[in-house]
Backbone as ProteinMPNN parsed JSONL, in Angstrom:
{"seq_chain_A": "XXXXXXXXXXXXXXXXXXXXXXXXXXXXXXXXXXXXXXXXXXXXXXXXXXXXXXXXXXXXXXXXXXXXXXXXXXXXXXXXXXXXXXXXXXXXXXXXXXXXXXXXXXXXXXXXXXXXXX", "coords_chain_A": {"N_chain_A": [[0.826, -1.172, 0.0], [0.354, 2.118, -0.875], [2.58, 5.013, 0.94], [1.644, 7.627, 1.02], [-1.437, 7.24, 1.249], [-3.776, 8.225, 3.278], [-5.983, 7.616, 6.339], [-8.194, 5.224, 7.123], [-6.895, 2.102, 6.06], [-7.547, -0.464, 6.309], [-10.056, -0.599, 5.157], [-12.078, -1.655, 2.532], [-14.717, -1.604, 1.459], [-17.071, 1.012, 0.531], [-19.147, 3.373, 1.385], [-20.007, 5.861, 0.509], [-18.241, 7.984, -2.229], [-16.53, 10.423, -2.675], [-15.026, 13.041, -5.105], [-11.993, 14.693, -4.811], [-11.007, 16.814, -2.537], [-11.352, 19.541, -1.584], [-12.638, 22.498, -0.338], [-15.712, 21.796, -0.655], [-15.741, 19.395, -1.024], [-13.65, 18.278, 1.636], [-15.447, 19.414, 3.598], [-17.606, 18.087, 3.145], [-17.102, 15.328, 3.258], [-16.118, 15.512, 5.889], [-18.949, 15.863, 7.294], [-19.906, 13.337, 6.923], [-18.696, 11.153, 7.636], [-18.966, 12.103, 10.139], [-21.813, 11.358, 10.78], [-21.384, 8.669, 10.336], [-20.907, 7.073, 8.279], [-18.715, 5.377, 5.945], [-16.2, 6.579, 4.297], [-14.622, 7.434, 1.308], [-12.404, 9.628, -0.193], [-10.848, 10.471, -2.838], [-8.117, 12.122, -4.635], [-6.574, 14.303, -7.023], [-4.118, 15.626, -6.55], [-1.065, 15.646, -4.816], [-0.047, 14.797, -1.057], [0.813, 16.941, 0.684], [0.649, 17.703, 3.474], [2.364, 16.525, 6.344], [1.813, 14.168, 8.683], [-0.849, 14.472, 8.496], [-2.668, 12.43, 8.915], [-1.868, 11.281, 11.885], [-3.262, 10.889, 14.551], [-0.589, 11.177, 17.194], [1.11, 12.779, 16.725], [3.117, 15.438, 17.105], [2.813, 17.732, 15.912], [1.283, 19.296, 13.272], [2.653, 19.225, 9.925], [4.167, 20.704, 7.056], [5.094, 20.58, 3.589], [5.406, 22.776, 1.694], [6.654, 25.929, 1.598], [7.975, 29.14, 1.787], [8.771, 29.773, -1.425], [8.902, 31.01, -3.449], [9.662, 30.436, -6.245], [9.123, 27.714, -6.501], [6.522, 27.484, -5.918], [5.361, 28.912, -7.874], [6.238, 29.183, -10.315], [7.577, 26.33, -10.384], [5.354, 24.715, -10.74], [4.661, 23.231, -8.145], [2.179, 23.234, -6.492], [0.132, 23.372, -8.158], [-1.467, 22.201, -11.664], [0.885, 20.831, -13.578], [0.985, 22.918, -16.508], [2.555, 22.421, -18.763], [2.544, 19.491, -19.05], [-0.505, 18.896, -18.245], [-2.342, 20.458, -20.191], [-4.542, 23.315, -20.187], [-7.394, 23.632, -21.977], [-9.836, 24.803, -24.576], [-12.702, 26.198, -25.553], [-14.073, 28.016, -28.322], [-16.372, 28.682, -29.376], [-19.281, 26.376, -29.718], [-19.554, 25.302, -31.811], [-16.338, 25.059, -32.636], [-13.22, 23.422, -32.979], [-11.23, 21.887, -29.848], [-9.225, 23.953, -28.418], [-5.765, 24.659, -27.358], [-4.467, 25.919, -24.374], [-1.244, 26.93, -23.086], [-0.689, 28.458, -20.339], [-0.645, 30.243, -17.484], [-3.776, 30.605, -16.384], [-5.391, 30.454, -14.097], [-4.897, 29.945, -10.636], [-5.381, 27.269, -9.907], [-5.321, 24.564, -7.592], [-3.73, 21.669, -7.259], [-3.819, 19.513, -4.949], [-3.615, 17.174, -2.067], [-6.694, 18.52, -0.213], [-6.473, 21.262, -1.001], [-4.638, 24.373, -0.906], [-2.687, 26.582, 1.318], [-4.141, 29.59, 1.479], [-1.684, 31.452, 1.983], [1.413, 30.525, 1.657], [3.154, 29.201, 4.465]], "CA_chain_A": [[0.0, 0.0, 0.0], [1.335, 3.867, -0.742], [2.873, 5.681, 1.647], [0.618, 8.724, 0.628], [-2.869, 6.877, 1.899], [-3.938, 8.33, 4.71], [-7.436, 7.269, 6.547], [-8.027, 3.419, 7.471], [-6.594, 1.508, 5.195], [-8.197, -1.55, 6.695], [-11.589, -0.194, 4.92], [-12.243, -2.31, 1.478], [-15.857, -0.936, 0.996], [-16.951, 2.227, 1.128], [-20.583, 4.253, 1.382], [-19.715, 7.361, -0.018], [-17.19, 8.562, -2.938], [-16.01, 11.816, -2.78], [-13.65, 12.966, -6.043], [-11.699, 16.038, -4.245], [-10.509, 17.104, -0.796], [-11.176, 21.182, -1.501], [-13.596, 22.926, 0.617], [-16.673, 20.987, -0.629], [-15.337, 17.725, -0.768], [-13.749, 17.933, 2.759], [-16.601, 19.585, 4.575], [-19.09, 17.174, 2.959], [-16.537, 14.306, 3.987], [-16.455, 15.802, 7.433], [-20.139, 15.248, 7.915], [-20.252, 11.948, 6.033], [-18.606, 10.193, 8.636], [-19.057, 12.002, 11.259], [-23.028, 10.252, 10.737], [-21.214, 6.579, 10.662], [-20.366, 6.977, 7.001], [-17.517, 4.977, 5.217], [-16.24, 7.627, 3.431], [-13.315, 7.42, 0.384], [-12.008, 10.934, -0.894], [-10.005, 10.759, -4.296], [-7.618, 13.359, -4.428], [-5.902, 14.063, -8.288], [-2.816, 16.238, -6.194], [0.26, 14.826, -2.899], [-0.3, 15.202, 0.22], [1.649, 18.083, 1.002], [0.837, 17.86, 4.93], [3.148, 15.878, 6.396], [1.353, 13.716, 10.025], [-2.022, 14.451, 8.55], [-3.572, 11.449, 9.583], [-1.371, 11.09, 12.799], [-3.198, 11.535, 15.779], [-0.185, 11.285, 17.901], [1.972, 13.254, 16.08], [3.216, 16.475, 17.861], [2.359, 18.832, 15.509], [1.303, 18.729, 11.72], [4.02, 19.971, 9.177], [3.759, 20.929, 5.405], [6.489, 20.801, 2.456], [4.945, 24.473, 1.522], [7.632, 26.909, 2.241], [8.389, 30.132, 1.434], [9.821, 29.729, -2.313], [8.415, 31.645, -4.921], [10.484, 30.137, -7.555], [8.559, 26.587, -6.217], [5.207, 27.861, -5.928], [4.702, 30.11, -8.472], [7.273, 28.703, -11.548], [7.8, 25.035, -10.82], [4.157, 23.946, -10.996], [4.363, 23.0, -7.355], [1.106, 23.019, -6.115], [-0.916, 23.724, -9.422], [-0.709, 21.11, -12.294], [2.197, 21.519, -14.515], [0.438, 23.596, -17.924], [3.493, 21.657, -20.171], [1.943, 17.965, -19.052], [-1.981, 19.073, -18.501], [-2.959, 22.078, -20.819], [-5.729, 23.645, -20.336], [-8.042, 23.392, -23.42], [-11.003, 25.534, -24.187], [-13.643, 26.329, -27.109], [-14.638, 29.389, -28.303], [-17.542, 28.556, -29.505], [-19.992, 25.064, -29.91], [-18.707, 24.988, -33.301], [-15.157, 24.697, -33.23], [-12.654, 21.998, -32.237], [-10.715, 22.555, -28.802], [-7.902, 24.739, -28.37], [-4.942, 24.252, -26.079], [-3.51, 27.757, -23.802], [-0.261, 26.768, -22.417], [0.179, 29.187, -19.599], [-0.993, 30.489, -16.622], [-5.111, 30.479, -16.493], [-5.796, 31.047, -12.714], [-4.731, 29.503, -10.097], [-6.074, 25.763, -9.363], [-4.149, 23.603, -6.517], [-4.193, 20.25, -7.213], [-2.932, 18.546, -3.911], [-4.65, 17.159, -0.735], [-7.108, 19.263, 0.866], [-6.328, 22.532, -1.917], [-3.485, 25.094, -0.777], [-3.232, 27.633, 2.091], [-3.794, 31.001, 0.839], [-0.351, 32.409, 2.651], [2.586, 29.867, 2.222], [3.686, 29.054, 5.653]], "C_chain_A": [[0.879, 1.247, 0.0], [1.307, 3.883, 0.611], [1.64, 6.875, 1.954], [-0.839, 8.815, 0.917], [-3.024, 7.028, 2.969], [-5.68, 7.66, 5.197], [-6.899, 5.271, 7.508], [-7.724, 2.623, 6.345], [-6.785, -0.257, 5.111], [-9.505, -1.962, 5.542], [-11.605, -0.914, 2.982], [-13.754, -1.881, 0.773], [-16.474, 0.007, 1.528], [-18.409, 2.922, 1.027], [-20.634, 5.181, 0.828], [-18.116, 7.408, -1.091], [-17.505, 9.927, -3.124], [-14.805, 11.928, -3.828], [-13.502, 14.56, -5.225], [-11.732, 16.262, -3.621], [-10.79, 18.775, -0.292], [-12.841, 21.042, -0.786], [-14.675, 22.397, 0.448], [-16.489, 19.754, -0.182], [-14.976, 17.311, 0.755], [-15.261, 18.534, 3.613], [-17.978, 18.504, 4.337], [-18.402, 15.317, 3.627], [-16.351, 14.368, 5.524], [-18.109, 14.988, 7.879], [-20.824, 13.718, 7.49], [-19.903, 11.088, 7.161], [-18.742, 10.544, 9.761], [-20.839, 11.093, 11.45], [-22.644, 8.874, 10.79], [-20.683, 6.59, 9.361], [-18.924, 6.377, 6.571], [-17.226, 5.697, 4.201], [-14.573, 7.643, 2.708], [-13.268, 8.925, -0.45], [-10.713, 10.597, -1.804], [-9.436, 11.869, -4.712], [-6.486, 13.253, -5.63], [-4.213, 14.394, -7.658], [-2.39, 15.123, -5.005], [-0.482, 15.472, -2.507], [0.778, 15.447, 0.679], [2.187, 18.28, 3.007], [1.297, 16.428, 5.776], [2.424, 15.204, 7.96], [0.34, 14.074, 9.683], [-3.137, 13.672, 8.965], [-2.878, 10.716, 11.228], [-1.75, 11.587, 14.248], [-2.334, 12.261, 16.534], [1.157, 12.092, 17.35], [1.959, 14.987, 16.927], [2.613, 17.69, 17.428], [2.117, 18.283, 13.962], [2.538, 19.666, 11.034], [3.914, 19.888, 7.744], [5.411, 20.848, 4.707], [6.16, 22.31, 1.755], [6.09, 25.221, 2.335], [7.8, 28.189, 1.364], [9.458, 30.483, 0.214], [9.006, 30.102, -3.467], [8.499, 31.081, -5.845], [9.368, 28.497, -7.653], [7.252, 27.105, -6.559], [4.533, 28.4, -7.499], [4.971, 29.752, -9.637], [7.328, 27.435, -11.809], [6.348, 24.487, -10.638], [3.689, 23.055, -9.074], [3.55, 22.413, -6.368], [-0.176, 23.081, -7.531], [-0.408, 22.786, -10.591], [0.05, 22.275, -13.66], [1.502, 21.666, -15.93], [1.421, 22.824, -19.323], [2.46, 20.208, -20.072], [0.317, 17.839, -19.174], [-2.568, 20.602, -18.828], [-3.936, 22.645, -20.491], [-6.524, 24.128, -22.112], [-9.39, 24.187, -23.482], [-12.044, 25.565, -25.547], [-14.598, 27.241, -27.157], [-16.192, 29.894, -28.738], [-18.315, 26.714, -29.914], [-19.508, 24.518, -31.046], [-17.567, 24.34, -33.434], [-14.452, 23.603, -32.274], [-11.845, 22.447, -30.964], [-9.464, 22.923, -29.151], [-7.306, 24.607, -26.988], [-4.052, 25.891, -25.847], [-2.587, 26.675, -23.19], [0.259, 27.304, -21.139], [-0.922, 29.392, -18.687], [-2.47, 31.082, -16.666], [-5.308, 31.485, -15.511], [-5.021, 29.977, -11.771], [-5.477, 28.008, -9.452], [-5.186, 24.987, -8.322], [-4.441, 22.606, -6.906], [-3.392, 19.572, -6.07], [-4.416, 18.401, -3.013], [-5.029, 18.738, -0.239], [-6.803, 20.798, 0.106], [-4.776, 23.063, -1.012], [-3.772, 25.757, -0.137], [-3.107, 28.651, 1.629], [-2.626, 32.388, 1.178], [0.289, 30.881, 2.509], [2.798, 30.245, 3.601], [5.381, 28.844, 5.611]], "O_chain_A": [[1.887, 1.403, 0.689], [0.571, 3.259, 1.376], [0.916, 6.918, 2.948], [-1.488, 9.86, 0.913], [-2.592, 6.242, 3.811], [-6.449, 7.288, 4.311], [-5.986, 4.641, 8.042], [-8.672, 2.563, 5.562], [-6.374, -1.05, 4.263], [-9.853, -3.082, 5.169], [-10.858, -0.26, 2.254], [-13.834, -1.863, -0.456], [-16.582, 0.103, 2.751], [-18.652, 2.751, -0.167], [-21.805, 5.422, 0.534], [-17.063, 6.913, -0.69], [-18.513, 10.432, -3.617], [-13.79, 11.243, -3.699], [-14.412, 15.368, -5.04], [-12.915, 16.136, -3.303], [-10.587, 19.235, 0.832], [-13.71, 20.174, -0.707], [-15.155, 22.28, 1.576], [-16.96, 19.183, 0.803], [-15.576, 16.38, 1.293], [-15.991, 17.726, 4.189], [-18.945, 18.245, 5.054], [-19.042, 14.443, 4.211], [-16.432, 13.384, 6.259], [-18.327, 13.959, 8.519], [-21.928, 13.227, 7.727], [-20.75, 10.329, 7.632], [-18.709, 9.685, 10.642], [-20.919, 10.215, 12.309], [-23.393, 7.991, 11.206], [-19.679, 5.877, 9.351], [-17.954, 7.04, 6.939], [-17.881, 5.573, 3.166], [-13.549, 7.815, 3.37], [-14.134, 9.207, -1.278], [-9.607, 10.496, -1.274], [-10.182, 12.718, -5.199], [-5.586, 12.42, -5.518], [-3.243, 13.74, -8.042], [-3.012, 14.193, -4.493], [-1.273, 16.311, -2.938], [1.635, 14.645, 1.05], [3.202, 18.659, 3.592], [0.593, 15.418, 5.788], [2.559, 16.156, 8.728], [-0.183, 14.295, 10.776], [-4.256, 14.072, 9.287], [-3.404, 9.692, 11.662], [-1.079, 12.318, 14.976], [-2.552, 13.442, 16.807], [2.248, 11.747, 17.804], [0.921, 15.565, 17.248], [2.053, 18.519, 18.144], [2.557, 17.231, 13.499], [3.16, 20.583, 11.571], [3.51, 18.82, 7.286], [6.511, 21.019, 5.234], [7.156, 22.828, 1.251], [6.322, 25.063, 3.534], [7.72, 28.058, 0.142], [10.513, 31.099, 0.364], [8.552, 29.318, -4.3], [7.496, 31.025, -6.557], [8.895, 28.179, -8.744], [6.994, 27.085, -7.763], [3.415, 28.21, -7.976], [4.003, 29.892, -10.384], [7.215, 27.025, -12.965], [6.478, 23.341, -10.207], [2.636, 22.452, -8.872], [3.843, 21.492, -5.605], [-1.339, 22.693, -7.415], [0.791, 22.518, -10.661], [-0.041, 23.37, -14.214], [1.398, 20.629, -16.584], [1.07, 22.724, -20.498], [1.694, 19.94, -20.997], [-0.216, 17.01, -19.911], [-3.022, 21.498, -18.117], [-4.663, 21.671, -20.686], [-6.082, 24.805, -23.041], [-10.056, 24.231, -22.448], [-11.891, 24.757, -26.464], [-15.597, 27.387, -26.453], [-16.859, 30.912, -28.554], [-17.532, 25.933, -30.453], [-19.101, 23.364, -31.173], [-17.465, 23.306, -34.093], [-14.872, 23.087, -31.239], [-11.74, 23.673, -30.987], [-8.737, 22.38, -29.982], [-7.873, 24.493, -25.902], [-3.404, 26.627, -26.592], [-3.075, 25.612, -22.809], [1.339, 26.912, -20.697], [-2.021, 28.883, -18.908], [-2.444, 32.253, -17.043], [-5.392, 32.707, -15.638], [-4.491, 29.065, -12.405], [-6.104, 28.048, -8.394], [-4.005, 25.012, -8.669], [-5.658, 22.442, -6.986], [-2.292, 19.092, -6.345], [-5.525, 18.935, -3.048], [-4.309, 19.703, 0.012], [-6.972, 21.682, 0.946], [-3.972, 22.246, -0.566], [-4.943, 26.117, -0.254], [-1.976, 28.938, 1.236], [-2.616, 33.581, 0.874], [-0.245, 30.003, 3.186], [2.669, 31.413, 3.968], [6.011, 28.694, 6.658]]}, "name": "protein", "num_of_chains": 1, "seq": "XXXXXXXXXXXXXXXXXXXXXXXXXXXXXXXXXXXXXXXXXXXXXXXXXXXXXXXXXXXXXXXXXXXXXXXXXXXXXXXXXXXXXXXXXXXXXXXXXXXXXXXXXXXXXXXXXXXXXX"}
């Protein structure tokens, strides 16, 4: 089994699929199990937070740091625009078109991105 699976990994069937860990996905996975729910969240990005599923863990800890050049340039937290383009269509008509560059901001990791690097 990954490293990267956090949760019970005991759990083989599940009541609920959730695709996505961002503010819907966890808050609706919050109340999923807190009712009794067997609940599996599918997450396309890492898990960035390092003791996230570690009760006993002293403190939690992120790979997010203070690096512009990371964040902002190397695709980091947002998927890399060379490997998954974004594609669009300008109208019903025509065939899709591929932008190469910087859209908006999307996170793809566990649980989205904090809006201040730590």
């Amino acid at each position: 089994m990954s490293s990267d699976i956090v949760g019970n990994t005991a759990l083989d069937h599940f009541d609920v699929l959730i695709l996505g860990s961002g503010a819907g996905g966890a808050a609706a996975a919050h109340i999923l199990c807190k009712s009794g729910l067997d609940v599996l969240v599918l997450e396309a990005g890492p898990n960035r937070f390092i003791g996230l599923d570690d009760p006993a863990a002293d403190k939690l800890t992120t790979t997010f740091s203070n690096d512009e050049l990371k964040l902002d340039r190397r695709s980091f937290i947002t998927p890399n625009t060379l490997v998954e383009p974004r594609t669009f269509r300008p109208d019903a008509a025509s065939g899709p078109r591929t932008f190469t560059g910087d859209v908006n901001h999307l996170p793809k990791t566990v649980g989205a991105a904090p809006s201040t690097p730590t």
